[in-house]
C-alpha positions in Angstrom: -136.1 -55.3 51.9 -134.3 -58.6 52.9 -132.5 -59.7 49.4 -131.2 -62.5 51.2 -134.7 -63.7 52.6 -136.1 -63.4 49.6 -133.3 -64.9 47.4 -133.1 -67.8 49.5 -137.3 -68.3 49.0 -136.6 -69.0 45.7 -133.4 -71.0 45.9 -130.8 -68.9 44.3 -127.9 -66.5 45.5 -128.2 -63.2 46.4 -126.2 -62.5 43.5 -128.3 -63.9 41.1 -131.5 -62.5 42.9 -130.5 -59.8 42.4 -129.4 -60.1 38.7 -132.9 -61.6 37.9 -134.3 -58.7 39.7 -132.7 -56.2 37.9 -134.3 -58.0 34.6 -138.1 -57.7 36.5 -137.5 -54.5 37.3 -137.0 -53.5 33.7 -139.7 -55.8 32.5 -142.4 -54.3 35.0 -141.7 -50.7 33.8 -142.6 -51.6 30.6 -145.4 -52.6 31.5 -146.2 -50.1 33.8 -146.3 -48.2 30.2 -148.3 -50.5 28.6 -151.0 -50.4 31.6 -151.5 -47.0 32.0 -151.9 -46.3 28.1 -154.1 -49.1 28.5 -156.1 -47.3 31.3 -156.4 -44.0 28.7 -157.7 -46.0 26.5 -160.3 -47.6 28.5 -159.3 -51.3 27.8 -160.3 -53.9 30.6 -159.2 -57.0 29.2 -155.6 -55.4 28.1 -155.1 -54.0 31.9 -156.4 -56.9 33.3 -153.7 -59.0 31.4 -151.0 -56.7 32.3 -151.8 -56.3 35.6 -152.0 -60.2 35.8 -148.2 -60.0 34.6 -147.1 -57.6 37.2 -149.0 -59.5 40.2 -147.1 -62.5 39.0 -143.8 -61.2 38.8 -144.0 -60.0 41.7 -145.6 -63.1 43.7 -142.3 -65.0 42.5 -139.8 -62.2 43.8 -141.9 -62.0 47.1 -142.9 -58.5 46.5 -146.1 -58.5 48.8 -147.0 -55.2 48.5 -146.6 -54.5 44.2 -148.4 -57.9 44.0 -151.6 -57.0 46.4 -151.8 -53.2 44.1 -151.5 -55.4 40.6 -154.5 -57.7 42.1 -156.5 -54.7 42.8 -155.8 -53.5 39.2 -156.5 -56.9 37.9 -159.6 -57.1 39.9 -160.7 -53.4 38.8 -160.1 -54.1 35.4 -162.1 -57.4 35.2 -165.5 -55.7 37.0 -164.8 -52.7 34.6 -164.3 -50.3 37.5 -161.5 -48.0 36.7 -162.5 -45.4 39.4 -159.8 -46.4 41.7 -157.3 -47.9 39.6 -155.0 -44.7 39.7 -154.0 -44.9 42.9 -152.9 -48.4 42.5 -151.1 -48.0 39.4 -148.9 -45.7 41.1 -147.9 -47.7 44.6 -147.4 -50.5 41.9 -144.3 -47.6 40.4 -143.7 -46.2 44.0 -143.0 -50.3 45.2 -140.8 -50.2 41.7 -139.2 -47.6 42.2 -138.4 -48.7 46.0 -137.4 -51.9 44.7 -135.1 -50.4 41.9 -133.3 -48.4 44.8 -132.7 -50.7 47.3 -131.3 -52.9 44.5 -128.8 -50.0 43.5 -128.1 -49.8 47.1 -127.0 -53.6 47.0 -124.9 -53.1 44.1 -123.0 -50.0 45.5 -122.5 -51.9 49.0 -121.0 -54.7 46.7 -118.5 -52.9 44.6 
């Protein structure tokens, strides 16, 4: 992951990218929580808006990949077809936890 890329795509530091980061990475497990007790309970409109969250989140940061598996939530959740949804629920956590390591990385290469 290029920090500095993507800091500079929104116009701040790669300090403060990854500050704000650290924030969205906390934010989006939460609601990785919330969406996959909304998917045991068989809620549509509650993993649809939680999924919308997650895509935006990660839109702003420029995370491609957790964005395109939110939208495929999103759009599961919306034609009420949960068969699949799974799989993308968890490269939405493997992309967070990615994320969450590479920003460790940054912060040990910084001390």
């Amino acid at each position: 992951m290029n920090f500095s890329e993507m800091a500079e795509n929104v116009g701040l530091s790669v300090d403060e990218f990854v500050e704000i980061a650290h924030g969205f990475i906390e934010a989006t497990h939460s609601d990785l929580l919330q969406l996959r007790a909304a998917i045991r309970a068989s809620l549509p409109e509650q993993i649809s808006a939680t999924a919308h969250s997650i895509k935006g989140a990660a839109l702003t940061f420029g995370f491609e990949q957790m964005h395109e598996a939110a939208l495929t939530v999103e759009r599961q959740a919306r034609e009420n077809t949960l068969d699949s949804m799974p799989e993308a629920v968890d490269r939405i956590e493997t992309e967070l936890g990615a994320i969450a390591e590479a920003l460790q990385h940054i912060r040990e290469i910084a001390v």
